[in-house]
N, C-alpha and C positions, 0 to 999 in steps of 0.2 A: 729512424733517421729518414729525413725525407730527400728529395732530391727534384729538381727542376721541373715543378708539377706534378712527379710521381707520390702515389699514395706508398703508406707503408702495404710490408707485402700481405700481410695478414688482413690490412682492411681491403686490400686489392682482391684475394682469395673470400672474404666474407662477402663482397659483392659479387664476383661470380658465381658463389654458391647461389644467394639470394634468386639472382637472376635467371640461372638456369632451375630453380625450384620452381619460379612462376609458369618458366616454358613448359616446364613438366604436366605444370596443374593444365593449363591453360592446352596444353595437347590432349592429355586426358577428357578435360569439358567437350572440345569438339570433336573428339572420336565417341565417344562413350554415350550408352542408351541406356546402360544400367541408373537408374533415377538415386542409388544406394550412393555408387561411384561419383555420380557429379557433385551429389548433396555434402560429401566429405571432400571433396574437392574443394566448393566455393567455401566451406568454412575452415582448409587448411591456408586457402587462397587468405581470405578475411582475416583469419589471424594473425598470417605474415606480413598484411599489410599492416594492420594493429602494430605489431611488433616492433614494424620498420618505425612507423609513426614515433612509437614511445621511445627510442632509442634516439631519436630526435628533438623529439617534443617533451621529454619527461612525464611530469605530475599531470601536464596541462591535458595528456591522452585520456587516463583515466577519469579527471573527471568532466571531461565530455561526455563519456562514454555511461556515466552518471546517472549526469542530467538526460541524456538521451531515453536512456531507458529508463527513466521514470515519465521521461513528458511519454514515452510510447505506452508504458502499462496504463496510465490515468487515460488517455485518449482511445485505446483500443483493448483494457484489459485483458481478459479471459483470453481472447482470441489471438494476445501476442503475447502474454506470460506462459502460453501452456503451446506453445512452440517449442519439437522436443526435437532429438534424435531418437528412431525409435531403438528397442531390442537391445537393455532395457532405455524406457526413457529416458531422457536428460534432458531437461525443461530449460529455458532460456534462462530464467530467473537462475538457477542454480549454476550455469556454465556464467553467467556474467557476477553472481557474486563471487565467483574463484578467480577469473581475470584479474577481476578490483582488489582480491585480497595480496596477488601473486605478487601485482605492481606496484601496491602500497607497500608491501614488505621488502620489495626489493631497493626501492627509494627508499626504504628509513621511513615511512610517511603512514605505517599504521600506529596509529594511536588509540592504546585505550585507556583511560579513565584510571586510577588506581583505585578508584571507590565502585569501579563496575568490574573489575577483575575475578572476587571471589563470587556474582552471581555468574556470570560468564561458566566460571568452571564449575559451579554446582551443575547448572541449566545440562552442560556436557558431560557431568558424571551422570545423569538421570539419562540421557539419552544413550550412554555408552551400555549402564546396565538393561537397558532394554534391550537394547539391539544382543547380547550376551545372553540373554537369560531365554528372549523370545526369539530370535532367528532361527536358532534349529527347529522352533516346536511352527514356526507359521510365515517361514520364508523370508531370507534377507532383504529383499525388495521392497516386501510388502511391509517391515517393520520400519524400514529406513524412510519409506515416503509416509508412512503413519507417525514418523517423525517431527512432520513438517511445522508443529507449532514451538519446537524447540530450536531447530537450525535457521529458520527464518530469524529469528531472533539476532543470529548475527549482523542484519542491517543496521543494530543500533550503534554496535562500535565501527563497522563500514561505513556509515554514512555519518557520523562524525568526523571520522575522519577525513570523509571529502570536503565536508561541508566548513572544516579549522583549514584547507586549503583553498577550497572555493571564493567561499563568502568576503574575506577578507578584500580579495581583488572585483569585486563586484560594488559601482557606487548603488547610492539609495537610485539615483535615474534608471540605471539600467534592471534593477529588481523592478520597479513600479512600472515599466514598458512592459518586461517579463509578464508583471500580472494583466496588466490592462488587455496585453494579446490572450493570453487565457481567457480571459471572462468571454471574450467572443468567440474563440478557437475551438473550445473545449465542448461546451453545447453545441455546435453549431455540428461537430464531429459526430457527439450523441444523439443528434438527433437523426441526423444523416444515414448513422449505421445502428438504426435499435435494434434491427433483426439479430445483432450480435452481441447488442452489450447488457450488462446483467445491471438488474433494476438496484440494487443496493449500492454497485459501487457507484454507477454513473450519477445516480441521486446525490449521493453521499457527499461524492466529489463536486458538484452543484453546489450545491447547500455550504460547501465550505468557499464557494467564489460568491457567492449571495455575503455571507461574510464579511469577504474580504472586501467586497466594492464598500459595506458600509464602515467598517472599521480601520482598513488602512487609510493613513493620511494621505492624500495626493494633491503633489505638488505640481510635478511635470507634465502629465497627460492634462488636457483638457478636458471640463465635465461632459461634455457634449460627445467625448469619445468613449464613455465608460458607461453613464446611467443608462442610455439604451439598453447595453448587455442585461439591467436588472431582468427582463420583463422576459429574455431569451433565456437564461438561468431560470427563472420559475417556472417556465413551463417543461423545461427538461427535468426541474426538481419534482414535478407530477404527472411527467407523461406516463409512465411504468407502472403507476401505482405501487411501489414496494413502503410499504409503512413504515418499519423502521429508519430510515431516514429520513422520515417527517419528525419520528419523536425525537431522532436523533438532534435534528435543526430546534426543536422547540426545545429540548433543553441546553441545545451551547446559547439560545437566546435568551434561557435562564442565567446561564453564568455568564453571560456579558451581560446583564442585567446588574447581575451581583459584583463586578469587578469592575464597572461603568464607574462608579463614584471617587474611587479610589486612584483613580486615574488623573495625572495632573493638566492642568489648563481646560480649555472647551472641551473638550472632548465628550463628555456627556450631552451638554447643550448642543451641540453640534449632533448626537447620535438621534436626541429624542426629535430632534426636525427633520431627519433623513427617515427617521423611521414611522413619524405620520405620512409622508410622500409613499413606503411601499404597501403600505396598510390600503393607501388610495389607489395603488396598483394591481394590487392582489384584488381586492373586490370588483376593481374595472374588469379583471380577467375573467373573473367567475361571471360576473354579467354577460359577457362575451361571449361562453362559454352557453349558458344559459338559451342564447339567440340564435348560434352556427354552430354550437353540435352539443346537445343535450344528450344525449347517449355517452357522450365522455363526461360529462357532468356527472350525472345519475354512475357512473361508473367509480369518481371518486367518492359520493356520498358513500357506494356502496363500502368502500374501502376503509374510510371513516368507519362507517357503523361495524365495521368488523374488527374495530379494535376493544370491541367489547362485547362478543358476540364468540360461543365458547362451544356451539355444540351445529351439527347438521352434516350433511354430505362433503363429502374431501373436495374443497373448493375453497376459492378466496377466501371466503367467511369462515369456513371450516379449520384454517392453519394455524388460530390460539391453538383449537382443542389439539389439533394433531400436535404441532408442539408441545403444549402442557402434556400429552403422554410420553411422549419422548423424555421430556427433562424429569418425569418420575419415574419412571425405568432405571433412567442413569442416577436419578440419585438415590432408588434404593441399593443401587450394585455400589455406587460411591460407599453409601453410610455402611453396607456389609463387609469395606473391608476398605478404607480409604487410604491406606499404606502397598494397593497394589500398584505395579506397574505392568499395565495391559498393553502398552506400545506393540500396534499387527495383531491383535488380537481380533477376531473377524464377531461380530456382535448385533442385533437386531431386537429392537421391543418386542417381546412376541403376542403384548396386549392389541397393537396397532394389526397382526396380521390378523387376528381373530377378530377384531373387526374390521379387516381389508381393506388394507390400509400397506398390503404389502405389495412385492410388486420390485424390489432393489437388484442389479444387478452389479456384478463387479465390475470393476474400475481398472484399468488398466494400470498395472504397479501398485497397485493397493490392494488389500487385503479380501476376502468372497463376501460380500453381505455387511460390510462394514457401515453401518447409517453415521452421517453427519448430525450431530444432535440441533445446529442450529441454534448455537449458541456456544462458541469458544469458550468461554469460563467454565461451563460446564464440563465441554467436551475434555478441557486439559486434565480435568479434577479425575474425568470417567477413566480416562488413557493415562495420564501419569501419575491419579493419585494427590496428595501433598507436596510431595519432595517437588513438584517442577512451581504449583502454582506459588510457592515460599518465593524463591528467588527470582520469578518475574516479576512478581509485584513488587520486591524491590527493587527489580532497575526500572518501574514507573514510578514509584516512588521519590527515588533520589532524582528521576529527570525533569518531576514537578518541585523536587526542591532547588535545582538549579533553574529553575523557566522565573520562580521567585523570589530569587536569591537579589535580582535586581531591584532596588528602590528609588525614587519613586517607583507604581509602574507607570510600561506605557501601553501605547495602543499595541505593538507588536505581540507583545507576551497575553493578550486581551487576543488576539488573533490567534495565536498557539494553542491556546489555550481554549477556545470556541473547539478548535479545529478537532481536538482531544476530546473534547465532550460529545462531537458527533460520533466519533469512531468508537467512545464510552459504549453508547444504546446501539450502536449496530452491530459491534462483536459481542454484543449478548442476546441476538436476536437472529444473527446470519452466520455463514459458514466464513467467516474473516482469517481468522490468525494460521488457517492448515495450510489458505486458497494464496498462493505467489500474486497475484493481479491486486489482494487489496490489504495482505501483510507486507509488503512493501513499504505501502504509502503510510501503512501504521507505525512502523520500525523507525524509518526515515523520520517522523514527526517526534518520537519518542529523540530520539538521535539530536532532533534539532534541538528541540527542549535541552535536552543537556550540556550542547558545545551556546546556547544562548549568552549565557553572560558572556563570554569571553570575544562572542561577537557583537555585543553590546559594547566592550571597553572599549574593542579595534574603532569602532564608528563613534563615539560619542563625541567626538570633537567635529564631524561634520554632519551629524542626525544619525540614527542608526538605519540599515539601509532594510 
C-alpha cells in the first residue's frame, strides 16, 4: 500500500540496504592498501551496480553486457579474457558467462534449442566423468581448466539466446554503422597494441572485416567511409606474420567463391568488380612495401615459404616440423586407445625433448607439462577421446544446417559462413577452442548460425539487418 509519496516499506528497506552497502564498499576502497581488499571491493561494488541496473533495465542489462564483452575480447583479447581473480583463478570469460546465464534464467530468456539439448548433455556428461575419474589422481583445478574446450561450448546456447533478444530490436542501419566503425576501430586498436595481442586472433579477426566490407551490402554508410578501412585491414591482416590466418582467408575466399553463384540478384557481378579493385591494392602494398621497408617484405616471403618447409632449427620455418611432431605423438596415444578420457592429465612429446625442443613450464591452474598440441581437433580427440568430439560436431553440424535452412540464399549467411571457414583452418592450426579470447568468437558464430533463420523471418519484410 502506498501512501503520499511514500515507498512501500520493503522497497524503502531494500534501498537503504543498497545504500549503505555502497558506503561500506566505498569506506573500504579509501581506507584500505591491501590491493586483495580493494579488488573485491570494486567488483562487489560492479556488481551491485549491475544488479541495481537489471532490476531496472531487465533483458536490456545483459545484453549489453554481451556485446560489451565481445567488442572487449576481439579488440584486446588475450590481455582482457585472462583477467582473473587470483587463488584459484577466475577468468573474466568464466565470471561473465555465469552472470549472463544467472540473468537469462532468471527472466525466463535462456533458450535452448530442443535439437541442441541432447548434445549439450552429452558434451556435460564427458566433462563430469572426467573431472570424477581424474580430480583425485591430478587435481581438481587443473582438470576443470583442462576442461575448457567443453564448457566454453556453452557460448552457443548463451549467445543465442542473446542474440533471439538482441537482434530483433537492432534495424539493418544500426548493424551496418556497428560494422563500418569496426573495420576502422578494430585495426587501428591492433595495430596500436601489437605488443599484446596474439597474431592468429587479431589476423583472424581481420580477415573476417576484409570480408565483411566486401560481402555485406551497404546501404547507409557512404563508400568513401568504409573502402579506405580495406588497405588498414590488410596490413594488420600481415603485420604478425601468423600463417594460419592467411590460409584461413584463402579458403573462406574459396567458399565465397563456391556460394557466390548461388546467391540471388548482383551480387556476384558486384563481388567480381570489388574484388579486381583489392587484387589492385594488395599488389600496390607489396610494391610499397618493396621501396620503404623491405625487411618486412623478405619477412613475409619468408613466412610464405615456410608453409612448406618441414625441417631446420625451432624457428618460424621450423614450426610445420615442430607441429607435425606434436600431432604424431598425440595421434599415436589417440589410436592406442581412443575411448580414453585424459581431461588434467599432464602430457609432453618426448620425441620433441630429445631433439630440444623442450623447455614447457606450468601454467597456472593447469595441469605440470601439459603441451598445447596446436591444433583443437586434435587436442579434443588426445583429452577427450571420442565421446566429446561426437557431440560437437553435431552442434556444428545442425548450426550449418540452420545457417542453410534459408532459401534463396543471401549475402548474410555468405558472410557467416566465410566467417566459419576462417575459424575452420585456424582451430586446426592454433591453440583456439581451450584459449577464452578466441572460443568465444567461435561459439558466438556457431550460436549465430543457429538462431539465423528466425532472424532472417523477423527482418524480411524490411531487409534482413
Amino acid at each position: 500500500m502506498r501512501t503520499d509519496g511514500m515507498d512501500k516499506p520493503w522497497d524503502l528497506l531494500g534501498n537503504t540496504l543498497k545504500m549503505a552497502t555502497f558506503a561500506l564498499i566505498l569506506a573500504a576502497l579509501a581506507v584500505s592498501r591491501n590491493h586483495l581488499i580493494i579488488g573485491a571491493s570494486v567488483g562487489v561494488l560492479g556488481l551491485l551496480i549491475v544488479l541495481v541496473l537489471f532490476s531496472h533495465y531487465g533483458e536490456k542489462v545483459p545484453m549489453l553486457i554481451f556485446f560489451l564483452f565481445m567488442a572487449l575480447t576481439i579488440l584486446f583479447n588475450r590481455s582482457f579474457s585472462h583477467m582473473a581473480l587470483p587463488k584459484p583463478p577466475f577468468y573474466v570469460t568464466e565470471m561473465t558467462m555465469a552472470l549472463l546465464t544467472v540473468m537469462l534464467w532468471y527472466k525466463g530468456q535462456l533458450v535452448i534449442p530442443r535439437a541442441m539439448r541432447p548434445w549439450l548433455l552429452w558434451i556435460g556428461a564427458v566433462m563430469m566423468i572426467g573431472l570424477i575419474f581424474n580430480g583425485p589422481r591430478f587435481g581438481w583445478l587443473a582438470v576443470i581448466r583442462d576442461s575448457a574446450e567443453l564448457y566454453y561450448i556453452w557460448f552457443v546456447p548463451l549467445s543465442y539466446s542473446l542474440y533471439r533478444l538482441a537482434l530483433p530490436l537492432l534495424s539493418r542501419r544500426t548493424v551496418e554503422w556497428g560494422l563500418a566503425t569496426a573495420l576502422w576501430l578494430v585495426p587501428l586498436v591492433y595495430l596500436a597494441t601489437a605488443s599484446i595481442q596474439l597474431p592468429s586472433a587479431a589476423e583472424s579477426v581481420s580477415a573476417m572485416l576484409i570480408l565483411t566490407l566486401f560481402i555485406w551490402e551497404w546501404h547507409d554508410v557512404p563508400p568513401a567511409m568504409i573502402w579506405p578501412a580495406l588497405i588498414l585491414n590488410m596490413v594488420s591482416l600481415i603485420r604478425w606474420g601468423a600463417r594460419g590466418p592467411w590460409v584461413g582467408f584463402g579458403f573462406a575466399v574459396m567458399v565465397l567463391l563456391a556460394l557466390a553463384p548461388k546467391v540471388k540478384g548482383q551480387f556476384l557481378t558486384r563481388l567480381q568488380r570489388e574484388a579486381m579493385v583489392s587484387v589492385g591494392v594488395c599488389l600496390w602494398l607489396l610494391g610499397v612495401l618493396w621501396l620503404v621497408d623491405q625487411p618486412l617484405l623478405a619477412h613475409i616471403l619468408h613466412d610464405l615459404k615456410s608453409l612448406t618447409t618441414f625441417h631446420g632449427h625451432y624457428s618460424q620455418i621450423a614450426n610445420n616440423r615442430w607441429r607435425l611432431i606434436i600431432w604424431e605423438e598425440a595421434a599415436k596415444q589417440i589410436l592406442s586407445n581412443p575411448y580414453a578420457i585424459r581431461v588434467g592429465q599432464p602430457w609432453i612429446p618426448e620425441k620433441l625433448v630429445s631433439l630440444g625442443y623442450g623447455g614447457w613450464n606450468a601454467t597456472q591452474g593447469f595441469a605440470q607439462n601439459t603441451v598445447a598440441l596446436s591444433n583443437s581437433y586434435l587436442q579434443m580427440m588426445q583429452w577427450y577421446g571420442i565421446w566429446a568430439i561426437i557431440p560437437v560436431a553435431m552442434m556444428v553440424y545442425h548450426s550449418l544446417k540452420h545457417l542453410f535452412q534459408v532459401r534463396p540464399l543471401g549475402p548474410n549467411q555468405v558472410l557467416i559462413s566465410t566467417f566459419l571457414a576462417i575459424w575452420a583452418v585456424v582451430t586446426g592450426v592454433e591453440v583456439v577452442l581451450e584459449g577464452p579470447y578466441m572460443s568465444a568468437i567461435v561459439w558466438s558464430l556457431v550460436g549465430l548460425a543457429w538462431y539465423f533463420p528466425q532472424w532472417h523471418s523477423v527482418h524480411k519484410k524490411e531487409g534482413a539487418a
